[in-house]
C-alpha positions in Angstrom: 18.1 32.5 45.2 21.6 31.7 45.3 22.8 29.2 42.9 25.2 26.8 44.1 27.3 24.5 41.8 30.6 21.9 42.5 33.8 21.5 40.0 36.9 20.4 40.2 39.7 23.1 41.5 41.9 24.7 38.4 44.7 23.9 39.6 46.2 25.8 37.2 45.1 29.2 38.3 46.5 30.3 42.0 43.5 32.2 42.6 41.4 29.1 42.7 43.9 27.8 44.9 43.7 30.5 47.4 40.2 30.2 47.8 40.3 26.4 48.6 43.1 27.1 51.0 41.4 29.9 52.6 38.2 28.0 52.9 40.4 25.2 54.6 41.9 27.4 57.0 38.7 29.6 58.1 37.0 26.0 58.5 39.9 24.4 60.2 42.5 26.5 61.4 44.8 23.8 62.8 45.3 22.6 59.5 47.3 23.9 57.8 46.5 25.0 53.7 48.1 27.4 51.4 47.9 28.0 47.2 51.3 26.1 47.0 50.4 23.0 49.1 46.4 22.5 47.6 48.3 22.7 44.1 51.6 20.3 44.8 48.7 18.1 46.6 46.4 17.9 43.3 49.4 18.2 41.3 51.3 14.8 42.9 48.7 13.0 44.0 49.2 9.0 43.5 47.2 7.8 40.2 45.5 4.8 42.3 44.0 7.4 44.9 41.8 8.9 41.7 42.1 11.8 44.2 40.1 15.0 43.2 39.7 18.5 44.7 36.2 19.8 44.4 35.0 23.4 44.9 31.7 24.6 46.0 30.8 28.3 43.9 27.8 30.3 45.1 27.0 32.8 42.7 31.0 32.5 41.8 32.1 32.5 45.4 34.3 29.8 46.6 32.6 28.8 49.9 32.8 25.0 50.2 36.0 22.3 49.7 36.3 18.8 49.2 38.8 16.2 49.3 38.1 13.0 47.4 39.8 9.5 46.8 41.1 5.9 47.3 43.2 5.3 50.1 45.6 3.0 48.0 48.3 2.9 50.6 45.3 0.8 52.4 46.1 -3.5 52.0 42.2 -3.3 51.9 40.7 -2.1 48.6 38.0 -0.4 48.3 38.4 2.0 51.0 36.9 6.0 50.2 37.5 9.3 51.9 35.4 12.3 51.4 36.7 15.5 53.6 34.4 18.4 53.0 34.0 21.6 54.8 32.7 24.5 53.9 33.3 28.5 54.9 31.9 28.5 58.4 29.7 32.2 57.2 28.4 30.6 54.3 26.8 26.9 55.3 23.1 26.5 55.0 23.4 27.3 51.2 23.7 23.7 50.2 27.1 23.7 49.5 28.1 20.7 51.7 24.9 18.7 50.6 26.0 19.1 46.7 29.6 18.5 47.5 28.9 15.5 49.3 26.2 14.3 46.8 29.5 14.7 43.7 32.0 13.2 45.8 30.1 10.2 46.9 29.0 9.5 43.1 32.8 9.7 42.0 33.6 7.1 44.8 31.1 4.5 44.0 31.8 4.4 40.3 35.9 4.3 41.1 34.8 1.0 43.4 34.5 1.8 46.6 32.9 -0.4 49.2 33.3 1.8 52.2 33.5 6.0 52.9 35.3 7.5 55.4 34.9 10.8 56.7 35.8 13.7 59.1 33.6 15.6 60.8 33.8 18.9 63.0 32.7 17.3 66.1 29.2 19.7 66.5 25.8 18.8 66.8 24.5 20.5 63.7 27.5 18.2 61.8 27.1 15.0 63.3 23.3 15.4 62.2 24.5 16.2 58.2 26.4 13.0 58.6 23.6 10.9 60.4 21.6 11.9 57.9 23.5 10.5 54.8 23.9 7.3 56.4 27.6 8.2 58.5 27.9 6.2 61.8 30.6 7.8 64.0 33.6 6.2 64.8 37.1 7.3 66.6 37.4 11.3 67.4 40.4 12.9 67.0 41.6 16.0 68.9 43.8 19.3 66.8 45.4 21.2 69.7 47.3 24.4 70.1 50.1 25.7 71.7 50.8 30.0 71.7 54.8 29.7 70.9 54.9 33.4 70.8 53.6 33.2 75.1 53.8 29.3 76.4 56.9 28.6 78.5 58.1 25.7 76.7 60.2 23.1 78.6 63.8 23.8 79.0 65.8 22.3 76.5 67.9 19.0 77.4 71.0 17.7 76.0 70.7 14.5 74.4 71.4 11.3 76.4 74.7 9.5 76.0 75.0 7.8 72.2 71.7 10.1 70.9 72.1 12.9 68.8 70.2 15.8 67.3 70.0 16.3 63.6 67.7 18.0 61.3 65.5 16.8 58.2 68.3 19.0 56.0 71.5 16.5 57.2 69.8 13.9 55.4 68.9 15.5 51.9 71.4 13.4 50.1 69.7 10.2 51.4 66.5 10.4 53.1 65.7 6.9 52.8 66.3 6.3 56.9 63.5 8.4 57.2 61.4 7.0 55.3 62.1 3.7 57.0 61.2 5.3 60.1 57.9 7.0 59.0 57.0 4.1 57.6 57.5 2.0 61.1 55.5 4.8 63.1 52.8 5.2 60.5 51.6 1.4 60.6 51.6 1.6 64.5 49.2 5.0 64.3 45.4 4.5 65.8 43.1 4.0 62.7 40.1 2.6 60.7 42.2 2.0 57.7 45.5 0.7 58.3 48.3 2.0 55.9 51.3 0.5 54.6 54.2 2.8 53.4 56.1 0.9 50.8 56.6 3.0 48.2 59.9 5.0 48.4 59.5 7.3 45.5 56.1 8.0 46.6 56.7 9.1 49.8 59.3 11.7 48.7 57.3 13.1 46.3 54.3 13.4 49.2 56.4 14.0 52.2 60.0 14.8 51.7 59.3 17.8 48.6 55.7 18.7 49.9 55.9 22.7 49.8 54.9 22.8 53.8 57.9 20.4 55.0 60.2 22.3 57.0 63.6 20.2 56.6 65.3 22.9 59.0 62.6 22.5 61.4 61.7 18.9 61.5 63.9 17.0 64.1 65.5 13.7 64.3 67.1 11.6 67.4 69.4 9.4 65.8 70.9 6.3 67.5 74.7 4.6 66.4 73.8 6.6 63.3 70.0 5.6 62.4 67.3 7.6 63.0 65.7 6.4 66.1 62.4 9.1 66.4 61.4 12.6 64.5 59.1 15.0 64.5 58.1 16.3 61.4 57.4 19.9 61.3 55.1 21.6 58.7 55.1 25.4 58.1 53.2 27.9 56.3 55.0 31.0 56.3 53.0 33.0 58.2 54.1 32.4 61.4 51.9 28.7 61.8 53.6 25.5 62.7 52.4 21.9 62.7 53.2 18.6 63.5 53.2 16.3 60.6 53.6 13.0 62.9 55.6 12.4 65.8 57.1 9.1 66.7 59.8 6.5 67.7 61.1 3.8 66.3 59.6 0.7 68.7 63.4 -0.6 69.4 63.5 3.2 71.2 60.1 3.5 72.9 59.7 4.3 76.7 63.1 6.4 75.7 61.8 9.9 75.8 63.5 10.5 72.2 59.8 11.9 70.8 59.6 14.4 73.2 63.1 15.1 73.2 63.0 16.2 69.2 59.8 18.0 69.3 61.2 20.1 71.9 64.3 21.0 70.3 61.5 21.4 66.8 59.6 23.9 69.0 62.1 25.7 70.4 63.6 26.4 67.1 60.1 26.9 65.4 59.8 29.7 67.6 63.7 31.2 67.2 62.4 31.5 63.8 59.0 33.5 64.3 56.9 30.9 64.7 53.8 32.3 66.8 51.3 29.1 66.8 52.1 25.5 66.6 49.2 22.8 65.9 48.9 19.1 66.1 46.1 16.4 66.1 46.1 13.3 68.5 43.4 10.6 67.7 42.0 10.5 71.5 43.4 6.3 72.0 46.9 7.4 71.4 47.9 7.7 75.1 51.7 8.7 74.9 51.3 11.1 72.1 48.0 12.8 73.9 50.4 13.0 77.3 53.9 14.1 75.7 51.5 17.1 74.3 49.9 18.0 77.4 53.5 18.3 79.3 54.3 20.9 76.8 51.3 23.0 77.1 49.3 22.2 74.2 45.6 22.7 74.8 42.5 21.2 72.7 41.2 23.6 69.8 38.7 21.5 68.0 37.5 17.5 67.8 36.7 16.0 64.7 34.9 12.2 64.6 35.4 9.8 61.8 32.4 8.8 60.1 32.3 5.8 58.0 29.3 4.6 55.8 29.1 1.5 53.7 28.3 0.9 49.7 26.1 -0.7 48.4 
């Protein structure tokens, strides 16, 4: 019988990072995970998120992962998140159950009132979560575009007064673009809003998180201020992602989005990018068209689950 047991990820031993981040990327390959990132993540992770990575071991195997905590960037307390996935050739052992079971402890006893969730949208996984009490809420699409094949639009100069710049011309000050991130972020589709207003924060999450490409991620900027981006994530190993996407709402209806992703991709692939990734949650209507006019197509759906404490 195999014997199944949940800790906490050593983050001080790359191996055990590796196996979390190959766990994350055989369950969802549109997101993307490597020994550097899981570490920096458990490594930086705010204090008020209590955030924990837990492995699943059977027999010493890593075959399940878990991502635990607070959203504390949330103006309503008490709200949890629980991500767990296990290795697509190894469920049925009880990994998820056990992982599920540890996490959701954890969360009650740190306060939370309510549990949020992702879940690969498939019957046999919208039963795990039915089961444990999880009521399905907004879906979310991860799409995919073949960089190394898709005949991206042709590239377009920038209107009169815009101009093109990358992440890397704003090293010595990146607080525009955190001013920006910030504006897009609050107007993102979601069951728990978030508010960015933590400056230092965000640069240790965002701007010196081991998968942000500064060369890579593209800004429009307007009489000098940043006006839209697209934050580009890679992995080194040819995989590239959207962080977010988004415009400023003095800019909107502009075309300044879709103008920096496709100078992003265009690049992404002048620099051996062969697959780019993002994720749309379904009611976000310009993002879900911008993607289809450059080709991406749907790869997987996950559904937020939420269930309540207590």
């Amino acid at each position: 019988m195999t014997e199944i047991h949940v800790r906490d990820l050593r983050t001080a031993d790359p191996a055990d990072a590796a196996a979390y981040a190959a766990v994350r990327r055989a369950s969802v390959p549109a997101m993307l995970a490597t020994a550097a990132s899981v570490a920096y993540t458990c490594a930086h992770a705010h204090p008020d998120a209590r955030y924990r990575a837990l492995v699943a071991e059977a027999d010493g195997e890593v075959v399940g992962t878990a991502q635990v905590g607070l959203a504390h960037d949330s103006p309503e307390p008490g709200q949890g998140y629980l991500n767990v996935y296990v290795h697509p050739e190894r469920t049925g052992l009880g990994a998820g159950s056990l992982l599920v079971r540890t996490a959701e402890e954890f969360l009650a006893h740190e306060g939370a009132t309510a549990l949020y969730t992702w879940v690969l949208d498939t019957p046999r996984n919208r039963a795990f979560a039915a089961r444990r009490g999880y009521r399905a809420s907004r879906t979310a699409r991860f799409l995919r575009l073949d960089l190394a094949r898709a005949a991206l639009p042709p590239l377009a100069g920038p209107p009169p007064g815009v101009e093109l710049r990358t992440a890397a011309d704003f090293r010595d000050d990146p607080r525009p673009l955190f001013a920006l991130d910030a504006e897009t972020a609050a107007d993102e589709p979601s069951d728990v809003p978030a508010e960015f207003d933590d400056y230092a924060y965000w640069l240790t999450e965002t701007w010196h998180h081991p998968l942000l490409d500064h060369e890579l991620t593209t800004v429009a900027v307007v009489d000098g201020e940043p006006a839209a981006f697209t934050l580009a994530h890679t992995d080194g190993d040819g995989r590239y992602a959207s962080g977010m996407t988004g415009t400023a709402r003095a800019h909107r209806g502009r075309g300044l989005a879709k103008l920096a992703k496709n100078a992003s991709l265009h690049r992404a692939r002048e620099a051996g990018c062969t697959e780019a990734f993002t994720g749309n949650d379904t009611e976000n209507g310009p993002m879900v068209a911008i993607n289809r006019w450059f080709g991406y197509e749907v790869f997987d759906t996950e559904v937020r689950h939420v269930r309540t404490v207590g």
